[in-house]
C-alpha positions in Angstrom: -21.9 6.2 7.7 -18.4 7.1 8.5 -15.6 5.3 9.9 -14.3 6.8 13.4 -10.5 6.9 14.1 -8.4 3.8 16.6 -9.1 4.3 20.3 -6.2 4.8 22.4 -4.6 7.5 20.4 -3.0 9.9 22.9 -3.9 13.1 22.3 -1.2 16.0 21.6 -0.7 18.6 24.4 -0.1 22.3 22.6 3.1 23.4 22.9 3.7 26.9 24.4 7.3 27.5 25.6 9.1 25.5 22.4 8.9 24.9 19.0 8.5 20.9 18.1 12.3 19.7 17.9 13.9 22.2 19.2 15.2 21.2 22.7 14.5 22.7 26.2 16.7 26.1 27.3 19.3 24.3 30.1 19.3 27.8 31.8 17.2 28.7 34.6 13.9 30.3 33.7 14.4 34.2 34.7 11.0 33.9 36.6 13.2 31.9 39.6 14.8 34.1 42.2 19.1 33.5 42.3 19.7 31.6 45.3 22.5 33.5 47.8 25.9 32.1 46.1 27.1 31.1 50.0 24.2 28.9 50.4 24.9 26.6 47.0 23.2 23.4 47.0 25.8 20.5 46.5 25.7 19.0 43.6 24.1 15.2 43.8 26.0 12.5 42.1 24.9 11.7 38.7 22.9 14.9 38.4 25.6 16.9 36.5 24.3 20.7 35.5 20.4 19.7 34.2 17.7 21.5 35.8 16.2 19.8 38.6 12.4 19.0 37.6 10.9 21.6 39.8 12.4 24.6 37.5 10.2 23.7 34.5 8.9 26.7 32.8 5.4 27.1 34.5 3.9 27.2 31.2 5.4 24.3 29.2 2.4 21.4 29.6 4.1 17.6 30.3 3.6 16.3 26.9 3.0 12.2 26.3 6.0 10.2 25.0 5.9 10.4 21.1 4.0 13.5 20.8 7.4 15.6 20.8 7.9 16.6 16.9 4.2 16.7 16.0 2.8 19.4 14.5 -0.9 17.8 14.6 -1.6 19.3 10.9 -3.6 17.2 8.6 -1.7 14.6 6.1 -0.1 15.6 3.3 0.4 19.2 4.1 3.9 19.2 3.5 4.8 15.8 1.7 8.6 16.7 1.4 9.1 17.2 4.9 6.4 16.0 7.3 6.0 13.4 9.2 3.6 10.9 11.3 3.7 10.1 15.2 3.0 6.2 15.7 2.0 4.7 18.7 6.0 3.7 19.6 6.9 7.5 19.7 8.3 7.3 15.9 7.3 9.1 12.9 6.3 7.8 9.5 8.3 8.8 7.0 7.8 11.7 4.6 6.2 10.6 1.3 9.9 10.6 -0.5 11.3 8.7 1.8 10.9 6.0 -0.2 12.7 6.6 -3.4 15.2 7.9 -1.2 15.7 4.0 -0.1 14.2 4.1 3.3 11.4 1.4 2.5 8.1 3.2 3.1 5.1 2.2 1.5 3.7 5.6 -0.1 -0.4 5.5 1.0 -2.8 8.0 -0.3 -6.2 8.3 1.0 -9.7 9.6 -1.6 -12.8 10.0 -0.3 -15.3 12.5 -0.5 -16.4 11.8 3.8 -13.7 14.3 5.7 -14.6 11.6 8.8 -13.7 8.7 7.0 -10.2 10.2 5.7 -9.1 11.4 9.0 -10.1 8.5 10.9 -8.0 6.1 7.9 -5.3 9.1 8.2 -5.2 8.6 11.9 -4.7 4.5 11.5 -1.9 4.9 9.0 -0.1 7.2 10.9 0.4 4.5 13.6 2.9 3.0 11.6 6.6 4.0 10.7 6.8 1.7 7.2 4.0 3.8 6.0 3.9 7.3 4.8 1.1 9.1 3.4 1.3 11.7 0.6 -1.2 13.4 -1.1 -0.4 13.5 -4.4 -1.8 9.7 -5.7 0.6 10.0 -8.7 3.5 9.4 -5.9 1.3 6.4 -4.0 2.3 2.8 -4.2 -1.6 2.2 -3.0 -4.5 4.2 -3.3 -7.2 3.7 -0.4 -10.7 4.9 -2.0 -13.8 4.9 -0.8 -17.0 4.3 -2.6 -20.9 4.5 -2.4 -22.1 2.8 -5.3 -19.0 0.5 -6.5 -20.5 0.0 -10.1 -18.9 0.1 -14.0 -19.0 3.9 -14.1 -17.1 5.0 -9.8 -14.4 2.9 -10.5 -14.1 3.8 -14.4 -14.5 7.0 -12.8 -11.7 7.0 -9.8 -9.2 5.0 -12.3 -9.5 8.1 -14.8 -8.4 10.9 -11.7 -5.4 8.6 -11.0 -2.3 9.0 -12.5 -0.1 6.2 -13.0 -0.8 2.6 -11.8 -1.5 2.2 -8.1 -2.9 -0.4 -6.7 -6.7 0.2 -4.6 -8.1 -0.6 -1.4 -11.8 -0.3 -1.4 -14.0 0.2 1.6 -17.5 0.6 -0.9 -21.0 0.6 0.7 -23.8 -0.4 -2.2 -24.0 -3.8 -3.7 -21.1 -4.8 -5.9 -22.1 -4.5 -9.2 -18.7 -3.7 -11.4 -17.3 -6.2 -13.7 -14.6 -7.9 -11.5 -12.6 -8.3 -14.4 -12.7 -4.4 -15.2 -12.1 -4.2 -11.7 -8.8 -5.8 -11.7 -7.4 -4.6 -14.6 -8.1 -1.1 -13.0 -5.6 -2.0 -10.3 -8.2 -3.2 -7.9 -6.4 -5.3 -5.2 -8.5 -5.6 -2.3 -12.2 -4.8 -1.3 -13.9 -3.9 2.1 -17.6 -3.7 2.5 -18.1 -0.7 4.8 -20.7 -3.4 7.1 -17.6 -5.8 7.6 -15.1 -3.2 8.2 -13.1 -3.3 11.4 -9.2 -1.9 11.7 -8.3 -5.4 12.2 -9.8 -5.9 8.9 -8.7 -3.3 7.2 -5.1 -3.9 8.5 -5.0 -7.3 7.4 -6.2 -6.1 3.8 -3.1 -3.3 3.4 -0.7 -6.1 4.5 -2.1 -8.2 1.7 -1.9 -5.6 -0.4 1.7 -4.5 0.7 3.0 -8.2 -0.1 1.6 -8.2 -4.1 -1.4 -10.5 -2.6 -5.2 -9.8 -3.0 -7.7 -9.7 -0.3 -11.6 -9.9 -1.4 -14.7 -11.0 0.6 -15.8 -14.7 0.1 -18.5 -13.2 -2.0 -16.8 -11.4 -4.8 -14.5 -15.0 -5.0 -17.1 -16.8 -5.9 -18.3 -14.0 -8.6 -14.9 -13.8 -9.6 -15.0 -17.9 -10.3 -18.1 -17.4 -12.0 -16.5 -15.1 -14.6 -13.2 -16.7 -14.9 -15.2 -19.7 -16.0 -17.7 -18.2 -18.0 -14.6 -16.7 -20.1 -12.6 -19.7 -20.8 -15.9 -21.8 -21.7 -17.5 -18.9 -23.8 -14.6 -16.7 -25.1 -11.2 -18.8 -25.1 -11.5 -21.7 -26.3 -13.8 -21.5 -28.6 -10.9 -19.3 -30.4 -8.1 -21.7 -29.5 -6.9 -19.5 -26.7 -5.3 -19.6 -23.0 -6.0 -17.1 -20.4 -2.3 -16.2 -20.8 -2.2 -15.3 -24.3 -1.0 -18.3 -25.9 -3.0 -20.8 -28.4 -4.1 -24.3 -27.5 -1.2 -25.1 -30.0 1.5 -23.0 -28.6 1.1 -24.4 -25.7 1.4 -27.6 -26.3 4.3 -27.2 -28.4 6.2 -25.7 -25.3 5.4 -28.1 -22.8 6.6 -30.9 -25.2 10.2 -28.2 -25.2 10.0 -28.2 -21.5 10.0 -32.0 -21.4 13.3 -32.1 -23.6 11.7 -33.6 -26.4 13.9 -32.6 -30.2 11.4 -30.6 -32.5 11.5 -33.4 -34.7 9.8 -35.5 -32.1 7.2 -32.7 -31.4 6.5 -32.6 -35.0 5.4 -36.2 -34.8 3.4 -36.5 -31.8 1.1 -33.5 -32.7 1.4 -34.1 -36.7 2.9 -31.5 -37.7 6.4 -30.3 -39.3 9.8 -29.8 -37.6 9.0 -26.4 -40.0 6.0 -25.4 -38.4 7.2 -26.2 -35.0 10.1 -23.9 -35.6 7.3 -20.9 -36.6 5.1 -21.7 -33.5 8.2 -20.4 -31.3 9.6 -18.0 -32.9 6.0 -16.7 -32.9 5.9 -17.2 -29.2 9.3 -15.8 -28.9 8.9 -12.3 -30.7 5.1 -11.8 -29.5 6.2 -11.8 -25.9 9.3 -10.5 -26.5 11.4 -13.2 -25.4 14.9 -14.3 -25.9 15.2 -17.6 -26.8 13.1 -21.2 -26.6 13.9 -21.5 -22.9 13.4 -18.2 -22.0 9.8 -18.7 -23.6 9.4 -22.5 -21.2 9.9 -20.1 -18.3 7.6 -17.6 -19.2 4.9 -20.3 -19.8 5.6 -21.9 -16.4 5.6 -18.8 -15.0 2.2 -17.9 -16.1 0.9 -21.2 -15.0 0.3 -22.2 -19.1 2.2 -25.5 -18.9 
């Protein structure tokens, strides 16, 4: 099943009697007879020297708005140079437009279905903050599509990427990947090809866009499931935290972030001002951090204390 492009897209006339960009000759096409020079039409106010629009070249087509500049050649071809039409008349912006500090988002489409990627090519193009590149080392977000979205397609499409992008899926088949492999693989949002509208998938690439995930209700509750089953079965039972501090640690750095003096923490958890004084300079150099407050923040941060 593919997915079929927007409606409403105008199409783009071909051009004959120009090149895109380059602008319209202002002299009169050699095809029109001279008119006598004592019979000179006066010249109507506002008009100046333009053409009138009845001395168009015969073969130059009336193009829609925004279609001037288009070349109509598939994404990517020339990812240093070419550009997208939207819907406004704009373009998107080349693929390096955004290390040069314009702002675009850097998409790159992978699927196997030449439907489905022109028809997502054709959505993306619509809008000027995005630009589509090829190359998936250059992306910012990789849009994939996948058949049977098990351990081994995404293990698989994580190994052809280079770098760390983070994935859009539209997948077809039951879900039946470890979510947790999932989202370490730089899964951020998924689409099952039977829910899939362009509103939907729009709303996903915002979410996307703004550091957010976007899965279906379904692959929550999974994801719930799993989340649980690790604390219960694999954390703490070793004295763990999801966020890489122990039970101890922990509590040691929420009695700093109270203000209590290590003394005091010594005594309410029965240990010594000496140990306490280990526990965060352990914290400290595992993480990498520069002092005890430095190491509150990064446990607040994390949601640890």
């Amino acid at each position: 099943m593919a997915i079929t492009g927007p409606r409403g897209a105008a199409p783009t006339a071909p051009v004959t009697a120009y090149q895109p960009g380059q602008a319209p000759s202002r002299t009169a096409p050699a095809v029109l007879h001279r008119r006598p020079r004592t019979a000179a039409p006066a010249r109507t106010a506002g008009h100046g020297t333009h053409p009138a629009a009845g001395d168009q070249h015969p073969t130059e087509p009336a193009r829609p708005e925004g279609a001037r500049g288009h070349s109509g050649s598939e994404e990517g071809e020339n990812p240093e140079h070419s550009g997208a039409p939207s819907q406004h008349g704009g373009t998107v912006p080349a693929a390096e437009g955004a290390a040069d500090g314009h702002g675009a988002v850097r998409l790159a489409v992978h699927t196997a279905d030449p439907i489905t990627r022109l028809a997502l090519v054709s959505y993306v193009r619509q809008f000027p903050h995005l630009a589509l590149t090829r190359w998936s080392a250059a992306a910012d977000i990789v849009i994939a599509s996948l058949e049977n979205p098990d351990a081994a397609a995404i293990g698989g499409l994580r190994r052809q990427l280079p770098g760390d992008p983070q994935l859009l899926l539209i997948v077809e088949g039951a879900w039946t990947a470890n979510l947790h492999s999932a989202l370490d693989a730089g899964v951020r949002a998924v689409i099952f090809r039977h829910d899939f509208t362009w509103d939907r998938f729009g709303e996903a690439l915002r979410e996307v866009q703004a550091g957010h995930g976007d899965l279906p209700t379904e692959l929550q509750g999974r994801l719930m499931d799993q989340v649980r089953q690790t604390h219960r079965e694999v954390l703490t039972p070793r004295g763990l935290t999801p966020g890489g501090l122990t039970l101890r640690e922990a509590d040691v750095l929420r009695l700093v972030a109270e203000g209590y003096e290590l003394q005091d923490i010594g005594s309410k958890l029965g240990y010594s001002e000496r140990t306490i004084k280990n526990v965060l300079y352990g914290v400290i150099k595992r993480h990498r951090l520069r002092n005890r407050a430095h190491s509150v923040a990064y446990a607040i941060r994390c949601g640890l204390i």
